[in-house]
C-alpha positions as MATLAB code, in Angstrom:
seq = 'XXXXXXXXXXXXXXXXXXXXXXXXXXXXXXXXXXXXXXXXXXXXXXXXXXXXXXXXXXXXXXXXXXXXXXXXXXXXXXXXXXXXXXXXXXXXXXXXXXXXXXXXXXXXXXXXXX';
ca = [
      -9.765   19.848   -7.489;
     -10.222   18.333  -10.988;
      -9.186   19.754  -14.140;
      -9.365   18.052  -17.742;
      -5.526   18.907  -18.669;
      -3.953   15.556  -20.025;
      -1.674   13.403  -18.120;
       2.057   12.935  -19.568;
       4.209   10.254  -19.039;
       7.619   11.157  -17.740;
       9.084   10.936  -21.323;
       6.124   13.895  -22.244;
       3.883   11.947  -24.160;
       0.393   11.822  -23.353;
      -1.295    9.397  -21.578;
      -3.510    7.617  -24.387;
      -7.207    8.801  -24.030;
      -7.111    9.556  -20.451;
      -7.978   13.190  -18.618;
      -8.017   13.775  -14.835;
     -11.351   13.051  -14.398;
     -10.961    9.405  -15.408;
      -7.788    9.138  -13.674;
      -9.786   10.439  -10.580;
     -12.808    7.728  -11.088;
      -9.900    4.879  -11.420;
      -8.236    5.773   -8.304;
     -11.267    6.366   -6.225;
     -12.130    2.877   -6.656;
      -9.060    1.853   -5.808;
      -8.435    3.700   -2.569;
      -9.756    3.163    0.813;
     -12.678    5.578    2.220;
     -10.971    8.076    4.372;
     -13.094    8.777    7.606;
     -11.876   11.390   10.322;
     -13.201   11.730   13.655;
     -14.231   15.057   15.321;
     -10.810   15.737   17.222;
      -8.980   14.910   13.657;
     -11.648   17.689   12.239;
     -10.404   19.628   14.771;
      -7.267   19.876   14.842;
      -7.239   20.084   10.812;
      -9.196   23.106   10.908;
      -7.182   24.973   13.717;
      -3.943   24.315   11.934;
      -2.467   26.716    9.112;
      -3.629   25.800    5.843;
      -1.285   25.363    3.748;
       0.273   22.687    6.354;
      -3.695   20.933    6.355;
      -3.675   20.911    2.690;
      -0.305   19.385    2.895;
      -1.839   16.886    5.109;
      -4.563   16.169    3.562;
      -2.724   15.819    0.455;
      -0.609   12.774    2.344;
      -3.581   11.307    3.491;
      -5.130   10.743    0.288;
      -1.809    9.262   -0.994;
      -1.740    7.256    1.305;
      -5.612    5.792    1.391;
      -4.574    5.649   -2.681;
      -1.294    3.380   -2.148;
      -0.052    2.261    0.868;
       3.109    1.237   -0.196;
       4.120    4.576   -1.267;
       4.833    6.231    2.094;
       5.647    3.041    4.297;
       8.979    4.751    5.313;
       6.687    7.430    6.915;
       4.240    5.123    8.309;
       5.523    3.322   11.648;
       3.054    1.266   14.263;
       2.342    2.990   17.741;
       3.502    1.030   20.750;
       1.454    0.143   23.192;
      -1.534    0.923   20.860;
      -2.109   -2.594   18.676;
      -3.994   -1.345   15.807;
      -2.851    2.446   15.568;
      -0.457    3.658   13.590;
       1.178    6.975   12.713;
       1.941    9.284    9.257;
       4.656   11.457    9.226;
       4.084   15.007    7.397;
       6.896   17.557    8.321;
       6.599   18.148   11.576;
       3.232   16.613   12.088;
       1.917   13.250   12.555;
      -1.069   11.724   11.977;
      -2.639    9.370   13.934;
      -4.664    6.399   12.247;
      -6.587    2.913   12.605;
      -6.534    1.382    9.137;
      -9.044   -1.260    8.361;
     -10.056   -3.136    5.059;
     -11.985   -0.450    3.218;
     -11.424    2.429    5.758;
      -8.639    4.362    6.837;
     -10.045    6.119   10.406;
      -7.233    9.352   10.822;
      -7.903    9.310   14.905;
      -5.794   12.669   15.760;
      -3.604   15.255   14.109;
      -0.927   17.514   15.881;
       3.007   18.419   16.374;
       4.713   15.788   16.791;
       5.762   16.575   20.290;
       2.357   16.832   21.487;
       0.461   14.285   19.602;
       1.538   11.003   21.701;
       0.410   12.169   25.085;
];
């Protein structure tokens, strides 16, 4: 969701000139296309929502900067190429690439490994 309130620097002043919208244009050039496959669908739609908004939320951080969550963000062993996002007690399964981040599954994180 977009709105056109102004942006505010921690300090309260405004951002010069900017709104959300352009703030939203910046960053989607910036971040990576996000691209889920139908057992991530899946399992995001079965889940409660506030937890798949939550995780959806973390996805999109992290397709916008990387480095932001690397402490939740560990490689899967014994699966070169997959790694996993930690959200609560979820994790999210994904195959990053240059311009695409591919979210593979989504589950508990008892579950999701098997």
């Amino acid at each position: 969701m977009v709105t056109n309130k102004v942006l505010f620097y921690r300090n309260d002043t405004p951002l010069p000139g900017r709104d959300c919208r352009t703030l939203s244009r910046m960053l989607s050039n910036l971040m990576r296309k996000v691209a889920y496959t139908r057992h991530a669908q899946r399992a995001l739609e079965r889940i409660p929502a506030n937890v798949a908004r939550n995780i959806r939320d973390k996805i999109a951080q992290y397709a916008a900067d990387p480095q932001g969550l690397a402490n939740n963000v560990k490689a899967l062993k014994g699966k070169p190429g997959f790694f996993r996002l930690r959200v609560g007690d979820w994790r999210i399964v994904f195959r990053p690439a240059d311009e695409l981040l591919e979210i593979v599954d989504i589950g508990p994180r008892g579950s999701i490994y098997e």
